[in-house]
N, C-alpha and C positions, 0 to 999 in steps of 0.2 A: 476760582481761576486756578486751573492747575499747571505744575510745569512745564507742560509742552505749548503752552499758550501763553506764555511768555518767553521762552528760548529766543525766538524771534521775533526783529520787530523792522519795516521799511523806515530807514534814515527819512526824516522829514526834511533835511536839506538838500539833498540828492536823490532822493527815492533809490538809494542801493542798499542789499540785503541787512542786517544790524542783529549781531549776533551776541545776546546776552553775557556781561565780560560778571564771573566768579571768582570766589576765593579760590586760591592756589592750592591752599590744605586740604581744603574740604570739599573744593568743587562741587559746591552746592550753594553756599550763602552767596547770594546775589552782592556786586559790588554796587554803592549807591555813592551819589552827589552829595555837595554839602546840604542840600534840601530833604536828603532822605529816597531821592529816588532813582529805580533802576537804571545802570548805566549801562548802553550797548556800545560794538566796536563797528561803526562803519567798513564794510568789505571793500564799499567802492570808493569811498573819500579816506580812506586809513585817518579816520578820527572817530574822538568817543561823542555819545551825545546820550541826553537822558529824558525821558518818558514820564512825565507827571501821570499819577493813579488815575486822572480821568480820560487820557489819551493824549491831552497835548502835549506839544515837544516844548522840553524843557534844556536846560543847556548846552552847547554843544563846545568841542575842544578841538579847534583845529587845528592838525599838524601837518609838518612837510613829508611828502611822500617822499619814500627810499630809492 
């Protein structure tokens, strides 16, 4: 799987766009959960939520919109 196949991923709570959240330095090393797994930013819910390796949705973090 390569990195453009994972950049993005559809929020399972929302079905809105979920865009792969990176290190700051490196812009590259994926941010993960205390599970180990990739964390995206919800576009449409402004929260994070995370992607277990086999597809399902694994935790999500909800926050208050701005």
């Amino acid at each position: 799987m390569g990195y453009k196949d994972i950049k993005h991923k559809t929020c399972p709570e929302d079905e809105g766009d979920g865009i792969l959240l990176v290190d700051v330095e490196t812009e590259m090393i994926p941010k993960r959960d205390k599970n180990g797994h990739k964390q995206y930013y919800c576009l449409e819910g402004h929260h994070t939520f995370s992607e277990d390796e086999d597809g399902t949705d694994g935790q999500h973090d909800r926050r208050k919109k701005r």
